[in-house]
C-alpha positions as CSV (number, residue, x, y, z in Angstrom):
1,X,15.6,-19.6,-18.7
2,X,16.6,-22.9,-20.0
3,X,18.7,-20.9,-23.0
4,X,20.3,-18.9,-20.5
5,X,24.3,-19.9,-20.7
6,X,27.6,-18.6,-18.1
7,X,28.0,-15.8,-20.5
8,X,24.8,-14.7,-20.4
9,X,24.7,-11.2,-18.3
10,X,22.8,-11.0,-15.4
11,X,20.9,-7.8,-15.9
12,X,19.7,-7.5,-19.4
13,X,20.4,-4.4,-21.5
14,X,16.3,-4.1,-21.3
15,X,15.9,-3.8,-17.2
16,X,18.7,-1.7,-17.2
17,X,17.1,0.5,-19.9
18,X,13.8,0.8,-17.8
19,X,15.2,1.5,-14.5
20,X,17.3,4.4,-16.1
21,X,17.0,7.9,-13.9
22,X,15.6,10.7,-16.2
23,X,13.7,14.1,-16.1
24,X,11.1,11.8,-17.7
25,X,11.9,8.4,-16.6
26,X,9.6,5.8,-16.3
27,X,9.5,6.2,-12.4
28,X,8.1,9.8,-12.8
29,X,6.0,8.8,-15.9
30,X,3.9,6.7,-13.3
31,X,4.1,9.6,-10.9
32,X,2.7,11.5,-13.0
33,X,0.3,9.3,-14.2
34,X,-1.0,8.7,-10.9
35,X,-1.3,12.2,-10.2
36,X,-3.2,12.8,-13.2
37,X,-5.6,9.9,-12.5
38,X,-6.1,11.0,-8.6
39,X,-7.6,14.3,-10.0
40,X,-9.5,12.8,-12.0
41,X,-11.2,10.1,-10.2
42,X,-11.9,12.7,-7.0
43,X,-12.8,15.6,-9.5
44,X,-16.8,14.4,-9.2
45,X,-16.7,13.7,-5.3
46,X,-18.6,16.6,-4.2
47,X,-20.5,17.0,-7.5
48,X,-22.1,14.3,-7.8
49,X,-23.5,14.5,-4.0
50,X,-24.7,17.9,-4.4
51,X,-26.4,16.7,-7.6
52,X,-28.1,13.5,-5.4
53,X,-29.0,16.3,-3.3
54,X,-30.4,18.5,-6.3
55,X,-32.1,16.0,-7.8
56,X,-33.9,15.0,-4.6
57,X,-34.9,18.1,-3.6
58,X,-36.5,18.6,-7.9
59,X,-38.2,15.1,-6.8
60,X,-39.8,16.7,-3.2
61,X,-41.1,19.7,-4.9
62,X,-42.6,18.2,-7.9
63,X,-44.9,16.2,-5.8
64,X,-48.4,18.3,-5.9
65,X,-48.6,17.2,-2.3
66,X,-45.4,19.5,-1.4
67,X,-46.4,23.4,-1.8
68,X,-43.6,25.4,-3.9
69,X,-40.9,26.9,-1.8
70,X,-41.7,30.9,-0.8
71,X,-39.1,31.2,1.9
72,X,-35.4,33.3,1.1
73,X,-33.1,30.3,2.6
74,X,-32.4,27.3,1.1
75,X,-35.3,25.5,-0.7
76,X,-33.5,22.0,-0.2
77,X,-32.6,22.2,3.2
78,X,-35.6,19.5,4.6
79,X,-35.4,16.4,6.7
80,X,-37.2,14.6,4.1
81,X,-34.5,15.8,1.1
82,X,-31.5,15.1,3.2
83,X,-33.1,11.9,4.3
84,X,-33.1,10.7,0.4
85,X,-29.9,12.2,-0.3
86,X,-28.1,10.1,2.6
87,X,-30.4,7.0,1.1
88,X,-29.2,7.3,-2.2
89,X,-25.4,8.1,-1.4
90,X,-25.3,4.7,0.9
91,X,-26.4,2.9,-2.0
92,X,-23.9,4.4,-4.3
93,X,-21.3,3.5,-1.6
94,X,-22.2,0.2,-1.5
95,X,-22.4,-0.6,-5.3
96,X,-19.0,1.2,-5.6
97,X,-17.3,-0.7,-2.5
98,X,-18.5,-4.3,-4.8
99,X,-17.4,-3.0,-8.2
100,X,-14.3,-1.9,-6.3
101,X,-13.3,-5.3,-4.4
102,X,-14.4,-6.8,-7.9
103,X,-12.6,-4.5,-10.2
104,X,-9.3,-5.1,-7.9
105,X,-9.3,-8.9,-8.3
106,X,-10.0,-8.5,-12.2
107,X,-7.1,-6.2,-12.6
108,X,-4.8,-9.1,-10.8
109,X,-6.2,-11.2,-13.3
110,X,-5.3,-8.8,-16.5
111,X,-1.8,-7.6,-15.0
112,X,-1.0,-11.8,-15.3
113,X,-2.6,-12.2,-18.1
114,X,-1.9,-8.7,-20.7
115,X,0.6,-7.1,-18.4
116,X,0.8,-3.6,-16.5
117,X,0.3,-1.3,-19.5
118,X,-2.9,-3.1,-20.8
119,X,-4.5,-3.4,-17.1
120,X,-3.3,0.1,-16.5
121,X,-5.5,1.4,-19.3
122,X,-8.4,-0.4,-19.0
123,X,-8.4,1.7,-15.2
124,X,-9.6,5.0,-17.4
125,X,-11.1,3.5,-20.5
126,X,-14.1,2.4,-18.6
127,X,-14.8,5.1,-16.2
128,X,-15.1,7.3,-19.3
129,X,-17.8,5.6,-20.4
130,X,-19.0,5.6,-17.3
131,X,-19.1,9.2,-17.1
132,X,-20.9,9.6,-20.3
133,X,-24.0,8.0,-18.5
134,X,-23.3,10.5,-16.0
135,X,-23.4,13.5,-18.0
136,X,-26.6,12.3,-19.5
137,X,-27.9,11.7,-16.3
138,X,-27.3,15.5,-14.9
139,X,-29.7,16.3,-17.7
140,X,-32.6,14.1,-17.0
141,X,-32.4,14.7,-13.3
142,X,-35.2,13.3,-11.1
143,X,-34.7,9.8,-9.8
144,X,-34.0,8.6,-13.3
145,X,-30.9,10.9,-13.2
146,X,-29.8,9.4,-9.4
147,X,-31.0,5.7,-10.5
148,X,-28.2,6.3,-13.7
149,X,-25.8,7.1,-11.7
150,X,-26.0,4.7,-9.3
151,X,-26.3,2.0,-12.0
152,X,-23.1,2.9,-13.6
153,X,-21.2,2.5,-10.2
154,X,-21.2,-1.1,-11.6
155,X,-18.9,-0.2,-14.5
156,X,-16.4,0.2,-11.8
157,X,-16.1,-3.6,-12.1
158,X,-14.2,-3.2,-15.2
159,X,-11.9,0.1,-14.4
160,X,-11.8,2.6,-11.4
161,X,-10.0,3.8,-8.9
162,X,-8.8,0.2,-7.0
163,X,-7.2,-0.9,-10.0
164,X,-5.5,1.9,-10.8
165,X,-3.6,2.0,-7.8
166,X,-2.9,-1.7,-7.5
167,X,-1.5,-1.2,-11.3
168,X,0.4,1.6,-10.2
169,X,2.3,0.0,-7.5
170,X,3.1,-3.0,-9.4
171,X,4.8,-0.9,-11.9
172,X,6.6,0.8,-9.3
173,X,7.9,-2.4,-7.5
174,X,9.0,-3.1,-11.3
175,X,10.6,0.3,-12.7
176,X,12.8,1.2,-9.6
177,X,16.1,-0.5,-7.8
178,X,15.2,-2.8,-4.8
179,X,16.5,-0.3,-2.2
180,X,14.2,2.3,-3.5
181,X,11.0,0.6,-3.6
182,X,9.6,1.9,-0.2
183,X,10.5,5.1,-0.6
184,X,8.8,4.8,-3.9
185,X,5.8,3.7,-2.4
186,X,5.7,6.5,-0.2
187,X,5.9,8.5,-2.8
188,X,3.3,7.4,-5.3
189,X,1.1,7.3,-2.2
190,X,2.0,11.1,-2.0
191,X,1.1,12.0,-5.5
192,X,-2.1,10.0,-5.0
193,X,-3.2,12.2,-2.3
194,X,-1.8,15.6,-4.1
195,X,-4.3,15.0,-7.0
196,X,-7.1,13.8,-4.5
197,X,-7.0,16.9,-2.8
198,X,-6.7,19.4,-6.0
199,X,-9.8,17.1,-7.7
200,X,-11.7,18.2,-4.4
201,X,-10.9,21.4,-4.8
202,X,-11.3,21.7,-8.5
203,X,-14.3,19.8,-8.6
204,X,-16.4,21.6,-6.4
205,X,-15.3,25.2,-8.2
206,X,-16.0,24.1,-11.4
207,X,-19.7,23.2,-10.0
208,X,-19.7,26.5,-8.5
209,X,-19.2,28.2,-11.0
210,X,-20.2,27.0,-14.1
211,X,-22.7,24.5,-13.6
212,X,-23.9,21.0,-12.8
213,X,-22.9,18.8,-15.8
214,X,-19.3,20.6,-15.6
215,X,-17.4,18.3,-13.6
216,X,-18.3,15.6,-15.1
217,X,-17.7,16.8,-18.4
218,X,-14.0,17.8,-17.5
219,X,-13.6,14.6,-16.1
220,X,-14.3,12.6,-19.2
221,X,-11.8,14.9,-20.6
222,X,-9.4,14.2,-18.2
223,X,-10.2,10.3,-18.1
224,X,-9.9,9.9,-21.9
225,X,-6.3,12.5,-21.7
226,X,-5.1,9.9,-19.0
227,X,-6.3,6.9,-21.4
228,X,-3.9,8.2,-24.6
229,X,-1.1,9.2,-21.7
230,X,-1.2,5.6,-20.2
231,X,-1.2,3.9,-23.5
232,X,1.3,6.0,-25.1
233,X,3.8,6.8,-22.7
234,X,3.8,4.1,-19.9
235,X,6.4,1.5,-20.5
236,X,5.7,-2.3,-21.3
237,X,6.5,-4.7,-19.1
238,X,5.7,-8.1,-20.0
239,X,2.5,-10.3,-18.3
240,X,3.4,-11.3,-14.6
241,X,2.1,-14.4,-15.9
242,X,3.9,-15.4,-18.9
243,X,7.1,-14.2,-17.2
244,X,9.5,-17.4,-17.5
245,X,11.3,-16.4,-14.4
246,X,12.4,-18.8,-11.4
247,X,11.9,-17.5,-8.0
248,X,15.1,-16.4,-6.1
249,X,16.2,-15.1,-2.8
250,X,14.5,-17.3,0.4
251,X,12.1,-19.1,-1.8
252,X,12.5,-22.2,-3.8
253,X,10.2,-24.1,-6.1
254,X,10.5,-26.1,-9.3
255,X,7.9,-23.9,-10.6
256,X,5.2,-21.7,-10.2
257,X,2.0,-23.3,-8.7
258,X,-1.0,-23.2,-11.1
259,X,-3.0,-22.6,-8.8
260,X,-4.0,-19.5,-9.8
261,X,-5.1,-20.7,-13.3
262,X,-8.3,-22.7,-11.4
263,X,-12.0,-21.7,-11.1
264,X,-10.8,-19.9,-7.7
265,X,-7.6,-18.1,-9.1
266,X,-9.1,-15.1,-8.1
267,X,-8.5,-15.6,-4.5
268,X,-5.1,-16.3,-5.5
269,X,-3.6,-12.9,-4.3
270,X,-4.6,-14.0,-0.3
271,X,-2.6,-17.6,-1.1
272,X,0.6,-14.9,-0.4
273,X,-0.4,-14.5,3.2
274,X,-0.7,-18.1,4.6
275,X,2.1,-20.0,6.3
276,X,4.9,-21.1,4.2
277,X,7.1,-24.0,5.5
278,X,11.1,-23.4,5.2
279,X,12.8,-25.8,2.5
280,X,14.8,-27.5,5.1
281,X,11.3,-28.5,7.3
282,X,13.2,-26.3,10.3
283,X,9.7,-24.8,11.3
284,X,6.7,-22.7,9.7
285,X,7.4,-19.0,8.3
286,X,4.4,-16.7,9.8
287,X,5.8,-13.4,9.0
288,X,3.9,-12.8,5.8
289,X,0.6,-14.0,7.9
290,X,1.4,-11.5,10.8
291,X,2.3,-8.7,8.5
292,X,-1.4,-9.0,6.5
293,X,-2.8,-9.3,10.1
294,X,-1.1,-6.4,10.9
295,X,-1.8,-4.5,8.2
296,X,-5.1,-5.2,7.9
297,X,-5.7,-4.0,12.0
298,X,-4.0,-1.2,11.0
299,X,-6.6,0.2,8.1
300,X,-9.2,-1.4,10.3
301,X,-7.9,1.2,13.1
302,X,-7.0,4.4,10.9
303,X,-9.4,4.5,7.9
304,X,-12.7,5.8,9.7
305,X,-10.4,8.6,11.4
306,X,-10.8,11.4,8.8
307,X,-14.6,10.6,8.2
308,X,-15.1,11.1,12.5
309,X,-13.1,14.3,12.2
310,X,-15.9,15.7,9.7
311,X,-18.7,13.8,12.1
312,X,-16.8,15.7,15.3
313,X,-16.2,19.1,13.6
314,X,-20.0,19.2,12.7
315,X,-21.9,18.0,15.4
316,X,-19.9,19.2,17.9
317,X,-18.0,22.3,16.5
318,X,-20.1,23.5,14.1
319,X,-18.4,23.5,10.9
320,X,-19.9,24.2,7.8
321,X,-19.2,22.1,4.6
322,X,-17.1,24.6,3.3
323,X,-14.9,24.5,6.4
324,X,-15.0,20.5,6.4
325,X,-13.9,21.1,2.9
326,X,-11.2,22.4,4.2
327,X,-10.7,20.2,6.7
328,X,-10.6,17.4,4.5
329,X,-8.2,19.2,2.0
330,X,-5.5,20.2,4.5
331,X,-5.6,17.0,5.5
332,X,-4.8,15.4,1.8
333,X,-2.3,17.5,1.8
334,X,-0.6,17.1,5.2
335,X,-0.6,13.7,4.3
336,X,0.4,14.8,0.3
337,X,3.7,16.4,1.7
338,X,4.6,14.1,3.8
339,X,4.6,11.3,2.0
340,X,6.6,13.2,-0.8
341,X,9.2,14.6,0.7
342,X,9.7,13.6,4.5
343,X,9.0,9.6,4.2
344,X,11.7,9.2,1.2
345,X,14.3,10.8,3.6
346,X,13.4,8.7,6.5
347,X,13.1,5.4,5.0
348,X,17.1,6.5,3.4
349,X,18.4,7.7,6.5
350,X,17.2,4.6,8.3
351,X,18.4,2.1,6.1
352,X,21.9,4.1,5.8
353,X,22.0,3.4,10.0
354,X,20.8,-0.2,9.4
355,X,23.7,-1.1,7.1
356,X,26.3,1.3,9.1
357,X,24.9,-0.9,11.8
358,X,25.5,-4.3,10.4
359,X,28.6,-3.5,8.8
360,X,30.1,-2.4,12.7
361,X,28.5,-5.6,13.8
362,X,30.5,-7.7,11.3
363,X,33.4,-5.8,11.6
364,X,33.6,-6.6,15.3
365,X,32.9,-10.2,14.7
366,X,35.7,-10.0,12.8
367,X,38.2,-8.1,14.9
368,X,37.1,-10.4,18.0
369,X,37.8,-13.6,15.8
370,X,41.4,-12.1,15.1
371,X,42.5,-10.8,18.8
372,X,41.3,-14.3,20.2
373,X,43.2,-16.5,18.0
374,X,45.9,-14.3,17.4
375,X,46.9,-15.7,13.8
376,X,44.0,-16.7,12.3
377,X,44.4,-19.0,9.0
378,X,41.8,-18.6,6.4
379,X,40.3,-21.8,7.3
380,X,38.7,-20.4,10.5
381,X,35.5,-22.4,11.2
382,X,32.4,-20.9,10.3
383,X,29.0,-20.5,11.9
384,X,25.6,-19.2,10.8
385,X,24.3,-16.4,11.9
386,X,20.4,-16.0,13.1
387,X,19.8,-14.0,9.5
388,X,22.0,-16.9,7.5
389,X,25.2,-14.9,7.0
390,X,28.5,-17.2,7.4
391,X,30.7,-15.2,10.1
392,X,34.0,-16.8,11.4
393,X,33.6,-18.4,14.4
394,X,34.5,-16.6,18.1
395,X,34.7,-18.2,21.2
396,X,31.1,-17.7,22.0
397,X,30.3,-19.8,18.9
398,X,32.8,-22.3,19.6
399,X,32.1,-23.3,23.0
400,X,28.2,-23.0,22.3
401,X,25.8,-25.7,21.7
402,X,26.3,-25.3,17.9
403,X,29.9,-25.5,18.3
404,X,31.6,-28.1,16.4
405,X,34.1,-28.8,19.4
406,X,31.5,-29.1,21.7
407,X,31.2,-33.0,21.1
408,X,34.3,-34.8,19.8
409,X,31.8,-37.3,17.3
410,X,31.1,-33.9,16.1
411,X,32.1,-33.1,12.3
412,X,34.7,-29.8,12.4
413,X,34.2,-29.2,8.8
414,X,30.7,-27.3,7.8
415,X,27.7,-29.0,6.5
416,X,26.7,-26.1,4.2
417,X,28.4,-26.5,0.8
418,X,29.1,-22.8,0.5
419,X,31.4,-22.8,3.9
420,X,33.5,-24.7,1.7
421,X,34.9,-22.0,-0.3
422,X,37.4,-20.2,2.4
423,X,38.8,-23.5,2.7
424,X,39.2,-24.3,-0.5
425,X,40.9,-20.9,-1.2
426,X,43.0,-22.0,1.8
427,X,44.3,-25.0,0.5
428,X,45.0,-23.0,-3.0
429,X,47.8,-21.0,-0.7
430,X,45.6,-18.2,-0.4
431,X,46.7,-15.7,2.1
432,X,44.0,-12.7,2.2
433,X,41.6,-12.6,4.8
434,X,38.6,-15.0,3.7
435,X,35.6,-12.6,2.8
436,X,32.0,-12.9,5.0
437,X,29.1,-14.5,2.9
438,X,26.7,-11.6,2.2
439,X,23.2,-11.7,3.7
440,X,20.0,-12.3,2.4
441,X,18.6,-9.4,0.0
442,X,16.2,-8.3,2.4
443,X,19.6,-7.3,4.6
444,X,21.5,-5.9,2.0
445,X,19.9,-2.5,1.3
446,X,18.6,-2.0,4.8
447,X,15.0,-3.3,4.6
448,X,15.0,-4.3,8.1
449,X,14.3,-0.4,8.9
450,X,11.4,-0.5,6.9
451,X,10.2,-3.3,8.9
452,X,11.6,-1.2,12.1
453,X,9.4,2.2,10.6
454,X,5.7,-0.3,10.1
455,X,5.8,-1.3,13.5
456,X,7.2,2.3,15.2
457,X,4.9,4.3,12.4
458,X,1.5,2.5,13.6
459,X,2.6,2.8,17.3
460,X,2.8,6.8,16.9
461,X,-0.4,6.9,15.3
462,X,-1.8,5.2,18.3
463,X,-1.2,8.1,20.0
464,X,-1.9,10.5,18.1
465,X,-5.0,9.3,17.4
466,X,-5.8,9.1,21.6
467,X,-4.8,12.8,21.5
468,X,-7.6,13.9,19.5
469,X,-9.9,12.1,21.4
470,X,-8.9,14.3,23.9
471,X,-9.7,17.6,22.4
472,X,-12.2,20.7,23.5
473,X,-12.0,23.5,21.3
474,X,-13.2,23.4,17.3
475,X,-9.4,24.5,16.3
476,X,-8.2,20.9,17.6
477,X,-9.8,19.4,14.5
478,X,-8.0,21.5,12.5
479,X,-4.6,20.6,13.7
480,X,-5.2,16.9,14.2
481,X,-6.1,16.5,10.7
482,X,-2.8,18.7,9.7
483,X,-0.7,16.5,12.1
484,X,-2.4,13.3,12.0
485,X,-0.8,12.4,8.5
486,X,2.7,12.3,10.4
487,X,2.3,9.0,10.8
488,X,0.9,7.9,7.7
489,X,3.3,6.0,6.1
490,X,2.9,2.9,7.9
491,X,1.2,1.7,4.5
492,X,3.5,2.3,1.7
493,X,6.3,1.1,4.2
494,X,4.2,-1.9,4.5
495,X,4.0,-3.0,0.9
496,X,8.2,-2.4,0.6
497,X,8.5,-4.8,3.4
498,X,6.5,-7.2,1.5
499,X,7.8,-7.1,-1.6
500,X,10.8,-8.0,0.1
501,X,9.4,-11.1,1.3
502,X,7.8,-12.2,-1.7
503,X,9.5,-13.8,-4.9
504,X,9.4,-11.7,-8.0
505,X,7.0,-14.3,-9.8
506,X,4.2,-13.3,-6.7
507,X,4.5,-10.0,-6.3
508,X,1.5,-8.7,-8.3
509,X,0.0,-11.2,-6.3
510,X,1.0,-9.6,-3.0
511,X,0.7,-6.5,-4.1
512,X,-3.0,-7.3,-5.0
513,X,-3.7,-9.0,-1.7
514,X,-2.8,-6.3,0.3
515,X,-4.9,-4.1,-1.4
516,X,-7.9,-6.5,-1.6
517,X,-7.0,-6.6,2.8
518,X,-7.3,-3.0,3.0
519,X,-10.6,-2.8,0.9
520,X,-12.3,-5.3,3.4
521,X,-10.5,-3.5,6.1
522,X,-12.1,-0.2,4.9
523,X,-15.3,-1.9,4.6
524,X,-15.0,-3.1,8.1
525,X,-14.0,-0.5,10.2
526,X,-17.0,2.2,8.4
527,X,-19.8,-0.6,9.8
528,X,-18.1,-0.7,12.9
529,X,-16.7,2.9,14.2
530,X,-20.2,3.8,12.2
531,X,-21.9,2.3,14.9
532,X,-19.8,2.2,17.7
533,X,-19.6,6.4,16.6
534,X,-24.0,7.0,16.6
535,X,-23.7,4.9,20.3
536,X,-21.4,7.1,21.7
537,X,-22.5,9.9,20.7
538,X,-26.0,8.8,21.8
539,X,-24.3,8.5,25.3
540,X,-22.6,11.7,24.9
541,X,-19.1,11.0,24.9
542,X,-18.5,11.0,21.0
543,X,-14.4,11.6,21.3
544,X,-14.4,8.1,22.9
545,X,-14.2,6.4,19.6
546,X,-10.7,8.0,19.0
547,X,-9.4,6.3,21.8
548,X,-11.1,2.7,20.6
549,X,-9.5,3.4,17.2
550,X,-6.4,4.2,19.2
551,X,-6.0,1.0,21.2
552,X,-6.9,-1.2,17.8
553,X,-3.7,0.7,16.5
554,X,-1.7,-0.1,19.4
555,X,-3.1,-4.1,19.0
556,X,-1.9,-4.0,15.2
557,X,1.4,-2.7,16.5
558,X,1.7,-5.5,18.6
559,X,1.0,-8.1,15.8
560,X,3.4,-5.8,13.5
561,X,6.1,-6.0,16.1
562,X,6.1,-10.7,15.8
563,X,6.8,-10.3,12.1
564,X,9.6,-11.1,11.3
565,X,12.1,-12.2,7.7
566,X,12.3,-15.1,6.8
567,X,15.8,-16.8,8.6
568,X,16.1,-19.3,5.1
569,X,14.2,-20.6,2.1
570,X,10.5,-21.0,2.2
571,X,8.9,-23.2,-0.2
572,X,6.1,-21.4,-2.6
């Protein structure tokens, strides 16, 4: 930056480049690409339970003490085979959950270090190996077969699914315009959830009907297919960390703190959620605090909701796992189209109100400055608004405590060296109306809706969520995981809203702490709606647990609803 002269253009010829629209623009590139890697990571889902259930069930009857199955049903269908099968599955689920939180503080560390593209690819070049043990292991079968493939959930340390996605937002909050980037969000979130459900689908099919080792065989196909697309056609964008960029907007800082260079760097990405004091030591900024709070409640309150449908629809309903199949797909994509197609539209026709709105607002300033003065000289004293924009003053602001006639040892003249520049224009013999200082960024493309949808979003899915606790009939299930997904863009809105808040040197950083915030909240809310679910059902009121997730949604609302933007510069 320190070559950078008054000629030198603002936007470089290179952003400009990357942010270009297209048929194949980088935007949809990374649409595409997370499409591609959805299907692939969810194509083995189901397959590799049924083999843990396979392979158990070889294990049960290959025991001399077990006679061979005679019967015409299902040979596998045993307490003790589906008591060994739900073993072995927690086990994988809890070595995938570590190499998961793992694998998404590692990828913060490469998209720093070897930039988006790099991390990006090292998201698919390790789960294909990984899925070479996997293939081997549908061979040997047994409990070597399910001892493999738990194993290799620790290769998820170095590539999987929770890097991918935290890659693929950052390039998103990078390849798109600032007014975009919720929408976007919403979006990607979209596609994620298109290809989860068609690698459900597909997945299970291709074990249907070819045989055990075929899903995973197409999915090292697919994995090493998204490896050459990722490195090939992804754009570069240069390390996070290396970037020689100042921060802007409502932050200011000398430099970037090193902090995240230390033996603890790696809890770097939560540094982005603590309390930040405002440059001018006016107070403590706790928005970005609130909003992880708040976002973490809300995953804390949602995520265990489409794992209790399937608990519900079985035990109290009936279904079949072909119908939860189905459950679970209509779901994805309920959530799929929504996300696609109805959250872009809101978020714009929101933020189109929010700016209509805070143009009239100015305007009247404006207009009531003018009628109460009559002739108003371009020198009109200025105040500052709550949000830091510079309106002319009105007789509210004149006669108020911040008015400079209130006290005659008072100063007229602004302290803030920008309020200078009316006047000077004034005493240049200007006679046009003296322009209003534009707000902060986070004002000027209508962000404050997006803010406005977070809090709203998570308060409808409060009820929503009480609704189904309410249901009677098996069909219910059916429509509250259809309808459910209304309300599911409380996330994606989330992470535009922070962005927002965040300068462009920490937004991998933030991008990464939300993420590692909704892992633990995941984490959290399965060990406790897991138990709070087996006690009420115990007690025989199992649809209670909707309404306890429902009134932790409407307590995250409540935190959502105190954040707020920052009102001036924070120090980093």
């Amino acid at each position: 930056m320190s070559s950078l002269t008054e000629s030198t253009p603002l936007l470089s010829r290179d952003v400009v480049d990357l942010k270009r629209k297209g048929l194949f623009s980088p935007y949809r590139r990374v649409l595409f690409a997370t499409f591609l890697l959805s299907t692939t990571f969810w194509f083995t889902q189901t397959p590799i339970m049924y083999a843990y259930r396979i392979f158990n069930c070889d294990e049960y009857y290959a025991d001399p003490a077990h006679p061979p199955y005679t019967g015409t049903g299902d040979a596998c269908a045993l307490t003790a085979v589906e008591t060994s099968t739900a073993r072995d599955i927690s086990v994988m689920i809890i070595l995938s959950t570590f190499g998961g939180t793992a694998n998404l503080l590692l990828t913060t560390w490469q998209i720093r270090h070897w930039g988006l593209r790099a991390a990006m690819v090292q998201q698919t070049f390790w789960p294909a190996l990984r899925n070479l043990t996997q293939i081997y292991a549908t061979f040997v079968g047994g409990r070597l077969g399910i001892t493999i493939m738990q194993s290799t959930q620790l290769i998820t340390i170095l590539g999987g699914g929770a890097g991918y996605m935290l890659s693929a937002n950052s390039y998103i909050a990078e390849v798109v315009e600032p007014a975009e980037r919720t929408s976007a969000f919403g979006v990607l979130a979209g596609m994620s959830m298109l290809g989860s459900a068609l690698g459900l689908t597909a997945g299970g099919l291709a074990n249907d009907l070819i045989n055990i080792s075929a899903p995973f065989e197409i999915t090292f196909v697919l994995l090493v297919a998204s490896t050459l697309y990722t490195a090939l056609l992804l754009p570069y964008i240069p390390p996070a960390g290396k970037a020689q960029s100042t921060p802007s907007g409502n932050w200011e800082s000398d430099s970037i703190p090193d902090k995240r260079e230390s033996v603890f760097g790696f809890l770097a990405c939560l540094t982005v959620f603590v309390p930040f004091k405002y440059t001018n030591r006016s107070g403590t900024f706790w928005g970005l605090t609130l909003l992880g709070l708040g976002s973490f409640g809300g995953v804390l309150a949602t995520a265990y909701v489409p794992l209790m449908l399937q608990l519900t629809a079985t035990n109290q309903y009936g279904y079949k796992p072909s119908d939860n199949g189905f459950l679970m797909a209509s779901n994805a994509l309920s959530r799929a189209l929504f996300l696609t197609f109805a959250f872009p539209r809101i978020i714009a026709a929101g933020r189109a109100w929010f700016v209509a709105r805070d143009k009239r607002r100015a305007r009247q300033k404006s207009h009531d400055g003018i009628t109460t003065y009559g002739s108003v000289s371009p020198a009109t004293p200025t105040t500052s608004s709550e949000d830091g924009t510079l309106v002319r003053s009105t007789p509210d602001t004149l006669n108020g405590p911040m008015s400079p006639f209130k006290d005659a040892a008072e100063p007229i003249l602004p302290t803030d060296a920008s309020a200078f520049e009316p006047l000077l224009a004034s005493a240049d013999g200007a006679t046009e109306e003296p322009p209003l200082i534009p707000a902060a960024a986070d004002k000027a493309h209508g962000s404050g809706f997006d803010l406005a949808f977070v809090r709203w979003s998570m308060v409808i899915d409060a009820v929503l969520t009480a609704l189904v606790g309410l249901s009677s009939h098996s069909w219910h299930m059916m429509a509250a995981a259809v309808i459910l997904p209304l309300a599911s863009g409380t996330a994606p809105a989330c992470k535009g809203v922070l962005v927002d808040m965040v300068p462009e040197a920490r937004r991998a950083d933030a991008l990464a702490g939300i993420a590692l915030l909704e892992t633990l909240g995941i984490i959290s809310t399965t060990a406790l709606f897991g138990a709070l679910f087996a006690f009420l059902s115990g007690i025989g009121h199992p649809n209670l647990v909707f309404l306890c997730n429902a009134a932790l949604a409407l307590l995250a609302a409540c935190v959502l609803f105190a954040v707020r933007f920052p009102r001036g510069p924070l120090k980093i």
